[in-house]
C-alpha positions in Angstrom: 25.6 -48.6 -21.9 25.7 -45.1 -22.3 23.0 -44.6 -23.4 21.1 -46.6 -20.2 22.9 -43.8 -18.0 21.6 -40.7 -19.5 18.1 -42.2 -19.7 18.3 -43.4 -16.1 20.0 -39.6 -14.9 17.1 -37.7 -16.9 14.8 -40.3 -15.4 16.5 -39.1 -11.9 16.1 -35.2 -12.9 12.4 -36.0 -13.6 11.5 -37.6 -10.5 13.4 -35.6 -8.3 11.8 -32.1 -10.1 8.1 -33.7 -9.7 9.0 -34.5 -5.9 10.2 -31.0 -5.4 6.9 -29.5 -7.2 4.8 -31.7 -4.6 6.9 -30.3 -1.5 6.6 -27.0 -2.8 2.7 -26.7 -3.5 1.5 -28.6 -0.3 3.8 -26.5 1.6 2.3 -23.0 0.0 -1.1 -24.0 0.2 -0.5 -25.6 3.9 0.6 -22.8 5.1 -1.8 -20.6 3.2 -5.2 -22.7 4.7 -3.2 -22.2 8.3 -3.5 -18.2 7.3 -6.7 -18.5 6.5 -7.9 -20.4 9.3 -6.2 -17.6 11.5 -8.8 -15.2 9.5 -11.6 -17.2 9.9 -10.9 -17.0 14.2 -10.7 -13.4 14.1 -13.6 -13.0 11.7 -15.5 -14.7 14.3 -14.0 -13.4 17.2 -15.2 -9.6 16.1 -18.4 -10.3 15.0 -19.6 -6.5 14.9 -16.3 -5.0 13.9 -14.7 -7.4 11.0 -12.5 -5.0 9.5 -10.7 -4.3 12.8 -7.2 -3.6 12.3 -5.7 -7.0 13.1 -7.7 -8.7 10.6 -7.0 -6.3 7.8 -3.4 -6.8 8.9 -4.2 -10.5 8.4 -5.1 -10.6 5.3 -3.3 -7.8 3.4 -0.5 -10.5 5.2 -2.4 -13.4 3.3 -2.0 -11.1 -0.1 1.0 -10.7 -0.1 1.7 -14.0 0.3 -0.6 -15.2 -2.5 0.7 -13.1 -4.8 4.6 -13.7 -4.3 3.9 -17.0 -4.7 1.4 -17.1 -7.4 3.5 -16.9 -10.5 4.8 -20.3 -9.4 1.8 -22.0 -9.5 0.6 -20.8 -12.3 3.9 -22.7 -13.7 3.1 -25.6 -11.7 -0.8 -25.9 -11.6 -4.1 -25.4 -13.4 -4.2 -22.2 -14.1 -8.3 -22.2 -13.5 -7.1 -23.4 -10.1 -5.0 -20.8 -9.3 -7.2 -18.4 -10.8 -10.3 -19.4 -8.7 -7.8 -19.4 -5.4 -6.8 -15.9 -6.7 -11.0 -14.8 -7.1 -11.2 -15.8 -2.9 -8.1 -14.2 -1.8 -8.8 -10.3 -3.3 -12.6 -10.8 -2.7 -12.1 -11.8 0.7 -9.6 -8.8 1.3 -12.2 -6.2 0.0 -14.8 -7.7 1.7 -13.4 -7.8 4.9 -12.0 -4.5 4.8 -15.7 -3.3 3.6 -16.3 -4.9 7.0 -19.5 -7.0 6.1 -19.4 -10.2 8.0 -21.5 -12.5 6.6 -19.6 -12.2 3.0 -16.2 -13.0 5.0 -17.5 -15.9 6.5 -18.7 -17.4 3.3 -15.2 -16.1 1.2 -12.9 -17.3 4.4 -14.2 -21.0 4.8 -14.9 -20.9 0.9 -11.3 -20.9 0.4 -10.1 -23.3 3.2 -12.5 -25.4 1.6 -11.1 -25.3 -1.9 -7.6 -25.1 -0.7 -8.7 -28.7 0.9 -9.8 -29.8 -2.6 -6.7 -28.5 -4.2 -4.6 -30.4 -2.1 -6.0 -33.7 -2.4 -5.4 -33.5 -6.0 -2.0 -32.1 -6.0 -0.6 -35.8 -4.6 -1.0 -38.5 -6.8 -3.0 -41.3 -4.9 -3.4 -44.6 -7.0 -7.4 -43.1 -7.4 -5.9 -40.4 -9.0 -3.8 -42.1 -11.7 -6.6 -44.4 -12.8 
């Protein structure tokens, strides 16, 4: 009987710590793609003058964001994931500072689009399992 306890409270501790990694990373990344949409508006909003002060603000925000929450992720995730998340983020800092828009359009909605991909993998759906 004992033995049927400790299996079923490890069981408990497993499933509880794999619903608290799911909260965690769909909240990060939720609230990083809302960041990064916030970009994307002011990016658009000042075509001529991308590096503008409110934008760089933006993003140096989005940074520092991504990198004091990076070093959990790369314990939680793929760490190509995180990696290739990591590549959008600083390129799209420098480039928008470097103010050329083109290259932040393409490196803003690049990484609202992979942030999409990232989360439909993170939940497991039944397509995912099998």
């Amino acid at each position: 009987m004992k033995k049927v306890v400790v299996i079923l409270v490890v069981f408990a501790l497993m499933l509880g710590a794999m619903i608290g990694e799911i909260v965690y990373v769909n909240k990060f990344y939720n609230g990083l793609q809302s960041d990064l949409e916030a970009i994307a508006v002011s990016i658009e909003a000042n075509e001529e003058h991308v590096d503008n002060a409110e934008t760089v603000a933006m993003c140096d925000k989005l940074v520092k964001k991504w990198e004091k929450g990076k070093r959990a992720l790369l314990m939680l995730q793929n760490h190509n994931t995180v990696r290739n998340l990591d590549d959008k983020v600083i390129s799209l800092q420098k480039v928008v500072k470097s103010d050329n828009y083109n290259d932040a359009v393409i490196f803003v909605h690049s990484a609202i689009n992979y942030i999409d991909d990232v989360l439909l993998d993170s939940i497991p759906y039944l397509s995912n399992i099998f």
